[in-house]
C-alpha positions in Angstrom: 0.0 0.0 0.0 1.2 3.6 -0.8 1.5 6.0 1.7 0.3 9.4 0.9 3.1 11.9 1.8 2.5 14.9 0.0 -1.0 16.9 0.7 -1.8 20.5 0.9 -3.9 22.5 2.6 -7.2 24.5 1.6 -5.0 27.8 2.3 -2.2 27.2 0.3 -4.1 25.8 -2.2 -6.5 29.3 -2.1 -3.3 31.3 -2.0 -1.5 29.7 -5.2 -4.3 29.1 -7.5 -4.2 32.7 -8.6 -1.0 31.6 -10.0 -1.0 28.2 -10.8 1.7 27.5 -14.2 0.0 25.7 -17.0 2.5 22.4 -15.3 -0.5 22.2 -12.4 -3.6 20.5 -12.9 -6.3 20.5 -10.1 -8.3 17.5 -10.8 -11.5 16.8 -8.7 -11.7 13.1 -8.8 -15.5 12.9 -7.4 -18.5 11.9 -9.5 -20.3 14.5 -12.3 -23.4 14.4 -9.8 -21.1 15.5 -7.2 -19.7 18.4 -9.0 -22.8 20.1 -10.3 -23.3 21.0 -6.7 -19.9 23.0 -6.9 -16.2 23.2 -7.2 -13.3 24.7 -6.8 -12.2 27.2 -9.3 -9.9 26.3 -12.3 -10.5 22.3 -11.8 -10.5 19.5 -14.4 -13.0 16.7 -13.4 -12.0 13.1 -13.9 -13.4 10.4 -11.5 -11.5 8.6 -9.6 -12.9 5.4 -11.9 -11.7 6.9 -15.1 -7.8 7.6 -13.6 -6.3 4.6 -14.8 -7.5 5.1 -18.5 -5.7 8.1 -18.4 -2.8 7.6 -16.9 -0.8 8.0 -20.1 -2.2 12.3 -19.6 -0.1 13.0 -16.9 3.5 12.9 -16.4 6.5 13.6 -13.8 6.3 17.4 -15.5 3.2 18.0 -14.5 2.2 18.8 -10.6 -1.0 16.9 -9.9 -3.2 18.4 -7.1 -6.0 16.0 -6.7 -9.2 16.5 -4.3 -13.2 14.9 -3.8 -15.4 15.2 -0.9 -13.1 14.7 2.0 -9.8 13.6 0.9 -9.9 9.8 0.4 -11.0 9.3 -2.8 -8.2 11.9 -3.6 -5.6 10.2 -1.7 -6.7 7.0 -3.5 -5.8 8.6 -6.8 -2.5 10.0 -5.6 -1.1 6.6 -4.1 -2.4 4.9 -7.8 0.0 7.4 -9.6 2.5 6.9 -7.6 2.2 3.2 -8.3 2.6 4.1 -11.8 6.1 6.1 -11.1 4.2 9.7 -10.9 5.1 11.2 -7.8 4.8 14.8 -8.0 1.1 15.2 -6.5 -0.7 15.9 -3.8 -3.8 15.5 -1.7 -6.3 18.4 -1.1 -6.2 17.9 2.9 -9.9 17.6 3.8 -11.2 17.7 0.4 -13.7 20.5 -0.9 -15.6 19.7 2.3 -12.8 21.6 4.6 -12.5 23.8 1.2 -15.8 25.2 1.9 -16.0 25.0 5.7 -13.2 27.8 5.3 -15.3 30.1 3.3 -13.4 29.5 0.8 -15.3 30.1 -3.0 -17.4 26.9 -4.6 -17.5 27.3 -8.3 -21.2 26.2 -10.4 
């Protein structure tokens, strides 16, 4: 099993994504049902189901910042990449739910 050793926090993900490069992708990894009741700004979705038919999109350039509901789905798709050698991502401590507990702004 793959320990998760890389997460950030709602904060720091709030204070960076007014600059994020075009090398980080914020992927929500929850369900299109899920989603249409909000998200964060800027993100891509792509269930957690659909990860491993896509594998082949991401690579050790990019930096992968992954999040769902509460953080495990999210984790679960950061220790599969690393099982597939991509290492550079991280877990959205506390998913969107933290996300929003924080005041922080939900996208429709």
């Amino acid at each position: 099993m793959w320990v998760i050793k890389k997460e950030i926090d709602a904060n720091e993900l709030s204070r960076q994504l007014e600059n994020l490069p075009d090398n980080v992708k914020l992927i929500d990894v929850r369900t299109p049902a899920e989603v249409a009741r909000g998200k964060i700004g800027g993100s891509e979705n792509l269930p957690l189901h659909i990860i491993p038919l896509k594998v082949e999109d991401f690579s050790n350039e990019d930096t992968i910042i992954f999040y769902c509901q509460t953080g495990a789905r999210s984790a679960q798709a950061c220790a599969f990449m690393a099982s597939k050698g991509i290492d550079n991502v991280f877990n959205l401590r506390g998913g969107i739910v933290t996300w929003a507990q924080m005041g922080l702004p939900i996208a429709v």
